[in-house]
C-alpha positions in Angstrom: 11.1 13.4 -11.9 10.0 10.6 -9.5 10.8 6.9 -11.1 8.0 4.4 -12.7 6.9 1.9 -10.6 7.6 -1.8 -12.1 4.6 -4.3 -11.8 5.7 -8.2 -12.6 2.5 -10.3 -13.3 2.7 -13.8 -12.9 0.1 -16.4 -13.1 0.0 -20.3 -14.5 -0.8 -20.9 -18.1 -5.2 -20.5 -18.8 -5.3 -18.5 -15.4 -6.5 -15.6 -17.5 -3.6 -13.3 -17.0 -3.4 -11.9 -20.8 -6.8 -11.1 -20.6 -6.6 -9.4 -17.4 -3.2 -7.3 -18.2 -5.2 -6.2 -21.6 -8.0 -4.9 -19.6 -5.4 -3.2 -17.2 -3.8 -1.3 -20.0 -7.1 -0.2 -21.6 -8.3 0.7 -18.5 -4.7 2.6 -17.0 -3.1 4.3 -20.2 0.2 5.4 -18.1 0.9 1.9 -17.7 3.5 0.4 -20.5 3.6 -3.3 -21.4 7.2 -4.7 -21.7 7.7 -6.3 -25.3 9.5 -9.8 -24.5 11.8 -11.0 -26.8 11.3 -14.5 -28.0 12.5 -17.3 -29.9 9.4 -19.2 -30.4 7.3 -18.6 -33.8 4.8 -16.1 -34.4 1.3 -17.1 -33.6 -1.7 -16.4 -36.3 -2.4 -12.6 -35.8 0.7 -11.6 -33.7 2.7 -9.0 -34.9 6.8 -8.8 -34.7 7.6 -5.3 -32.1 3.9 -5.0 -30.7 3.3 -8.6 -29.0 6.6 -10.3 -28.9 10.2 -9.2 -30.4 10.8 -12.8 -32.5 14.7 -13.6 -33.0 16.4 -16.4 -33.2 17.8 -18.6 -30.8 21.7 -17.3 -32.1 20.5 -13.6 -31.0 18.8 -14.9 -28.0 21.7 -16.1 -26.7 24.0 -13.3 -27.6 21.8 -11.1 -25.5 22.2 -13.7 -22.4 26.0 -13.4 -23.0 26.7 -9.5 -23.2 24.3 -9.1 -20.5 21.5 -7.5 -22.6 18.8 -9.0 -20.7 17.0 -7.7 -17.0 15.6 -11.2 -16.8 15.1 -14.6 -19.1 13.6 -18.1 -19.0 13.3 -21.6 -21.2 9.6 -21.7 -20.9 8.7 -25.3 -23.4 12.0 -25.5 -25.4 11.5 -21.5 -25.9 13.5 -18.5 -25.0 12.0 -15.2 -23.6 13.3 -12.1 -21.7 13.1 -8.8 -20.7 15.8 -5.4 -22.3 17.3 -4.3 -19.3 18.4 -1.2 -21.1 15.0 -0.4 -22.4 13.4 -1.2 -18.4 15.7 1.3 -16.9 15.2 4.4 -19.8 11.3 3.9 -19.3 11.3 4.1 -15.1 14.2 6.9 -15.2 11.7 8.4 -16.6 9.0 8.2 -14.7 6.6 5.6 -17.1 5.1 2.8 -15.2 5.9 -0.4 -16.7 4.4 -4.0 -16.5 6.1 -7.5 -17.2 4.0 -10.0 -17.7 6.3 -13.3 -16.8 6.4 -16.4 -15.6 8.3 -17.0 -11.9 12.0 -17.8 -13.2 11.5 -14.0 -14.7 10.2 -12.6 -11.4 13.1 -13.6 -9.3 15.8 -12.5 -11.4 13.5 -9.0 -11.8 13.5 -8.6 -8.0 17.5 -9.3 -7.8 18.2 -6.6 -10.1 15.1 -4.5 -9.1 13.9 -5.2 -5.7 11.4 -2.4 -5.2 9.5 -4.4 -8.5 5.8 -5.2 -7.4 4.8 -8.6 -7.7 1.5 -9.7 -9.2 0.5 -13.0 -8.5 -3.4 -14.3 -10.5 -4.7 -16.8 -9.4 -7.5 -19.4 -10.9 -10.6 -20.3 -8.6 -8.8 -23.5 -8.8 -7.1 -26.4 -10.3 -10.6 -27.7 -11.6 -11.1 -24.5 -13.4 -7.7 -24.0 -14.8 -7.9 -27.7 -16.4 -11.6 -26.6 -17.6 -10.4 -23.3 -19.4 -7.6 -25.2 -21.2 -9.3 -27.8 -22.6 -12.1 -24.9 -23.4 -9.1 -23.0 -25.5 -9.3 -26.0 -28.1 -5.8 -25.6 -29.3 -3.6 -27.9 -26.9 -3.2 -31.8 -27.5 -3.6 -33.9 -24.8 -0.4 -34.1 -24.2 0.4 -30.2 -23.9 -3.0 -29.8 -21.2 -1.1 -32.0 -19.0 2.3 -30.6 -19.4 1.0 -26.9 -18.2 -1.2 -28.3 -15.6 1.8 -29.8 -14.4 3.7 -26.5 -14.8 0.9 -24.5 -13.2 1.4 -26.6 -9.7 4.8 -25.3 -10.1 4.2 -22.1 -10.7 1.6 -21.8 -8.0 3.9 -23.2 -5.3 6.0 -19.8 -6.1 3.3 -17.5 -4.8 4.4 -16.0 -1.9 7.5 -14.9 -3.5 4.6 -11.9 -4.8 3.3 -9.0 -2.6 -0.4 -9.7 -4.0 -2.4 -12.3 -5.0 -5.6 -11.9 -7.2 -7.8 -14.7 -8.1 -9.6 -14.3 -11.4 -12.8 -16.5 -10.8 -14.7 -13.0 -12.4 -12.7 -10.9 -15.0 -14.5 -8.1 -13.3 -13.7 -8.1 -10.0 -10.3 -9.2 -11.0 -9.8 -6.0 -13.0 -10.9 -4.0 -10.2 -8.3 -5.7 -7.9 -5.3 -5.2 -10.2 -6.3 -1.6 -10.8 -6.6 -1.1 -7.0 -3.1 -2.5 -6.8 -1.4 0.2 -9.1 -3.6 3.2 -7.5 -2.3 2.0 -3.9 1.1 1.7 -5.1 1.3 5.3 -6.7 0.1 7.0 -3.5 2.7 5.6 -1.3 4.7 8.0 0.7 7.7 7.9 -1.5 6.5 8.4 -4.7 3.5 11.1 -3.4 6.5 13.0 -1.4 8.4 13.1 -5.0 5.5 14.5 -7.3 4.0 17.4 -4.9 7.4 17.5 -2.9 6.8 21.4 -2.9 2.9 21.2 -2.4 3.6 19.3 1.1 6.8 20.9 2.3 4.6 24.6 2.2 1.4 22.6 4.5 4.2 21.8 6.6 4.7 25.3 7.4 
Protein backbone atom coordinates (compact mmCIF):
# COMPACT_ATOMS: atom_id res chain seq x y z
CA UNK A 1 0.00 0.00 0.00
CA UNK A 2 1.56 3.36 -1.04
CA UNK A 3 2.04 5.74 2.21
CA UNK A 4 -0.33 9.03 3.00
CA UNK A 5 1.08 12.11 2.06
CA UNK A 6 1.51 14.63 5.23
CA UNK A 7 0.30 18.27 4.52
CA UNK A 8 1.58 20.86 7.46
CA UNK A 9 -0.50 24.10 7.31
CA UNK A 10 0.88 27.05 8.68
CA UNK A 11 -0.33 30.54 8.61
CA UNK A 12 -0.27 33.69 11.45
CA UNK A 13 -3.12 33.92 13.85
CA UNK A 14 -6.70 35.76 11.84
CA UNK A 15 -5.07 34.69 8.47
CA UNK A 16 -8.06 32.42 7.96
CA UNK A 17 -6.35 29.07 8.11
CA UNK A 18 -9.13 27.19 10.37
CA UNK A 19 -11.53 28.22 8.04
CA UNK A 20 -9.80 27.27 5.09
CA UNK A 21 -8.55 23.61 6.49
CA UNK A 22 -12.50 23.04 7.41
CA UNK A 23 -13.44 23.78 3.85
CA UNK A 24 -10.45 21.38 2.71
CA UNK A 25 -11.79 18.48 4.73
CA UNK A 26 -15.43 19.00 3.66
CA UNK A 27 -14.39 19.35 0.38
CA UNK A 28 -11.51 16.18 0.31
CA UNK A 29 -12.98 13.42 2.68
CA UNK A 30 -9.58 11.17 2.33
CA UNK A 31 -7.86 13.88 4.04
CA UNK A 32 -7.49 13.31 8.10
CA UNK A 33 -7.07 16.23 10.47
CA UNK A 34 -4.44 15.58 13.25
CA UNK A 35 -6.04 16.08 16.83
CA UNK A 36 -3.28 18.23 18.77
CA UNK A 37 -2.96 17.76 22.14
CA UNK A 38 -3.19 20.76 24.36
CA UNK A 39 -2.80 22.26 27.66
CA UNK A 40 -4.75 25.28 27.29
CA UNK A 41 -8.69 25.26 28.40
CA UNK A 42 -11.43 24.27 26.32
CA UNK A 43 -13.13 27.04 24.38
CA UNK A 44 -17.18 27.47 24.44
CA UNK A 45 -18.31 24.66 21.98
CA UNK A 46 -15.06 22.61 21.67
CA UNK A 47 -15.21 19.22 22.34
CA UNK A 48 -12.33 17.03 24.24
CA UNK A 49 -10.99 14.15 21.23
CA UNK A 50 -12.67 15.96 18.13
CA UNK A 51 -10.90 19.62 18.23
CA UNK A 52 -8.07 19.41 20.68
CA UNK A 53 -6.98 16.40 23.08
CA UNK A 54 -7.01 18.82 26.60
CA UNK A 55 -4.42 17.42 29.33
CA UNK A 56 -2.58 18.98 31.67
CA UNK A 57 0.54 20.50 31.62
CA UNK A 58 2.02 17.28 34.07
CA UNK A 59 0.94 14.85 30.96
CA UNK A 60 2.13 17.34 28.50
CA UNK A 61 5.37 17.17 29.60
CA UNK A 62 5.57 13.42 30.23
CA UNK A 63 4.89 13.09 26.52
CA UNK A 64 7.87 15.55 25.69
CA UNK A 65 10.02 13.36 27.97
CA UNK A 66 9.35 9.64 26.65
CA UNK A 67 9.37 10.94 23.34
CA UNK A 68 5.64 10.63 22.66
CA UNK A 69 5.48 13.54 20.51
CA UNK A 70 6.33 14.04 16.39
CA UNK A 71 6.40 17.72 17.04
CA UNK A 72 5.46 20.46 20.01
CA UNK A 73 5.44 24.25 20.74
CA UNK A 74 4.75 26.99 23.73
CA UNK A 75 2.37 28.98 21.69
CA UNK A 76 1.09 32.06 24.66
CA UNK A 77 2.06 30.24 27.91
CA UNK A 78 0.34 26.99 26.18
CA UNK A 79 1.50 23.56 25.17
CA UNK A 80 0.46 21.77 21.89
CA UNK A 81 1.81 18.82 19.79
CA UNK A 82 1.47 16.26 17.49
CA UNK A 83 1.35 11.75 18.49
CA UNK A 84 4.11 10.59 16.59
CA UNK A 85 2.79 7.15 17.05
CA UNK A 86 -0.68 7.95 15.85
CA UNK A 87 1.10 10.10 12.53
CA UNK A 88 3.06 7.12 11.48
CA UNK A 89 -0.09 4.20 11.97
CA UNK A 90 -2.30 6.68 9.69
CA UNK A 91 0.48 7.18 6.65
CA UNK A 92 1.62 3.38 6.87
CA UNK A 93 -1.45 3.09 6.00
CA UNK A 94 -1.97 4.99 3.27
CA UNK A 95 -4.49 7.99 4.92
CA UNK A 96 -3.52 11.38 4.02
CA UNK A 97 -3.10 13.45 6.97
CA UNK A 98 -3.08 17.31 7.69
CA UNK A 99 -1.35 19.28 10.67
CA UNK A 100 -2.50 22.34 11.11
CA UNK A 101 0.54 24.15 13.14
CA UNK A 102 2.32 26.93 13.74
CA UNK A 103 6.29 27.19 12.31
CA UNK A 104 8.19 25.71 15.56
CA UNK A 105 5.82 22.54 14.65
CA UNK A 106 6.65 22.54 10.96
CA UNK A 107 10.42 22.36 11.41
CA UNK A 108 10.53 19.68 13.81
CA UNK A 109 7.75 17.85 11.31
CA UNK A 110 10.19 18.14 8.41
CA UNK A 111 13.30 16.72 10.70
CA UNK A 112 11.49 13.71 11.43
CA UNK A 113 9.41 13.64 8.21
CA UNK A 114 11.13 15.42 5.43
CA UNK A 115 8.91 14.38 2.50
CA UNK A 116 5.97 16.43 4.76
CA UNK A 117 4.41 19.14 2.40
CA UNK A 118 4.44 22.53 3.69
CA UNK A 119 1.44 24.83 3.49
CA UNK A 120 2.10 28.30 4.01
CA UNK A 121 -1.54 30.95 3.98
CA UNK A 122 -1.06 33.95 3.73
CA UNK A 123 -3.31 37.27 4.47
CA UNK A 124 -3.61 39.98 1.62
CA UNK A 125 -1.66 41.79 4.08
CA UNK A 126 -0.73 43.15 7.38
CA UNK A 127 -3.67 45.71 7.15
CA UNK A 128 -6.11 43.00 6.71
CA UNK A 129 -4.79 40.64 9.29
CA UNK A 130 -4.99 43.58 11.97
CA UNK A 131 -8.62 44.32 10.42
CA UNK A 132 -9.93 40.66 10.81
CA UNK A 133 -8.69 40.44 14.47
CA UNK A 134 -10.13 43.28 15.78
CA UNK A 135 -13.38 42.11 13.52
CA UNK A 136 -13.29 38.62 15.79
CA UNK A 137 -14.26 40.84 18.92
CA UNK A 138 -12.74 38.49 21.40
CA UNK A 139 -9.05 39.82 21.96
CA UNK A 140 -8.09 42.78 24.32
CA UNK A 141 -5.97 45.23 23.14
CA UNK A 142 -3.29 43.92 24.44
CA UNK A 143 -3.60 40.28 22.90
CA UNK A 144 -4.32 42.06 18.98
CA UNK A 145 -0.91 43.37 19.40
CA UNK A 146 0.78 40.46 20.82
CA UNK A 147 -0.30 38.11 17.62
CA UNK A 148 0.29 40.85 15.23
CA UNK A 149 3.58 40.82 16.58
CA UNK A 150 3.72 36.99 16.37
CA UNK A 151 2.33 37.04 12.77
CA UNK A 152 5.56 39.12 11.53
CA UNK A 153 7.33 36.29 13.03
CA UNK A 154 5.62 33.70 11.68
CA UNK A 155 5.62 35.30 8.22
CA UNK A 156 9.37 35.73 8.07
CA UNK A 157 9.31 31.68 8.27
CA UNK A 158 7.71 31.30 4.78
CA UNK A 159 10.02 30.04 2.62
CA UNK A 160 10.76 27.24 4.94
CA UNK A 161 7.13 25.94 3.00
CA UNK A 162 6.87 24.43 -0.58
CA UNK A 163 3.61 26.65 -1.21
CA UNK A 164 2.25 29.71 -0.42
CA UNK A 165 -1.59 30.61 -0.65
CA UNK A 166 -2.89 33.98 0.17
CA UNK A 167 -6.46 33.95 1.45
CA UNK A 168 -7.67 37.46 0.32
CA UNK A 169 -11.08 35.22 -1.12
CA UNK A 170 -11.93 31.98 0.86
CA UNK A 171 -12.83 30.76 -2.57
CA UNK A 172 -10.03 31.01 -4.55
CA UNK A 173 -8.03 30.04 -1.58
CA UNK A 174 -9.95 26.67 -1.30
CA UNK A 175 -9.33 26.05 -4.79
CA UNK A 176 -5.59 26.56 -4.38
CA UNK A 177 -5.18 24.29 -1.36
CA UNK A 178 -7.22 21.55 -3.09
CA UNK A 179 -5.11 21.98 -6.22
CA UNK A 180 -2.08 21.48 -3.92
CA UNK A 181 -3.20 17.87 -2.58
CA UNK A 182 -4.45 16.73 -6.28
CA UNK A 183 -0.85 17.78 -7.59
CA UNK A 184 0.74 16.06 -4.82
CA UNK A 185 -1.16 12.64 -5.24
CA UNK A 186 -0.20 12.39 -8.91
CA UNK A 187 3.39 12.65 -8.54
CA UNK A 188 5.45 9.92 -9.99
CA UNK A 189 6.09 8.14 -6.77
CA UNK A 190 2.93 7.75 -5.36
CA UNK A 191 1.06 7.19 -9.09
CA UNK A 192 3.92 4.43 -9.77
CA UNK A 193 2.80 2.79 -6.31
CA UNK A 194 -1.07 2.65 -6.76
CA UNK A 195 -1.38 1.39 -10.57
CA UNK A 196 2.27 -0.13 -10.31
CA UNK A 197 0.89 -3.07 -12.40
CA UNK A 198 -1.46 -0.93 -14.74
CA UNK A 199 1.88 0.97 -15.98
CA UNK A 200 4.44 -1.79 -15.93
CA UNK A 201 1.83 -3.85 -18.72
CA UNK A 202 1.73 -0.16 -21.08
CA UNK A 203 5.30 -0.52 -20.84
CA UNK A 204 5.23 -3.61 -22.69
Amino acid sequence: MPRGNIYVVTAPSGAGKTTLVRALLAADHQIQLSVSFTTRLPRSGEVNGKDYCFVSREEFERMIAAGALLEHAEVFGNYYGTSQQWIESMLAQGRDILLEIDWQGAQQVRRLLPEAIGIFILPPSLAALEERLRGRGKDSEEVIVRRLAAAKEEISHVDEFDYVIVNDQLDEALHDIIAVVRAERLRLGHQSERHQAMIAGMKG
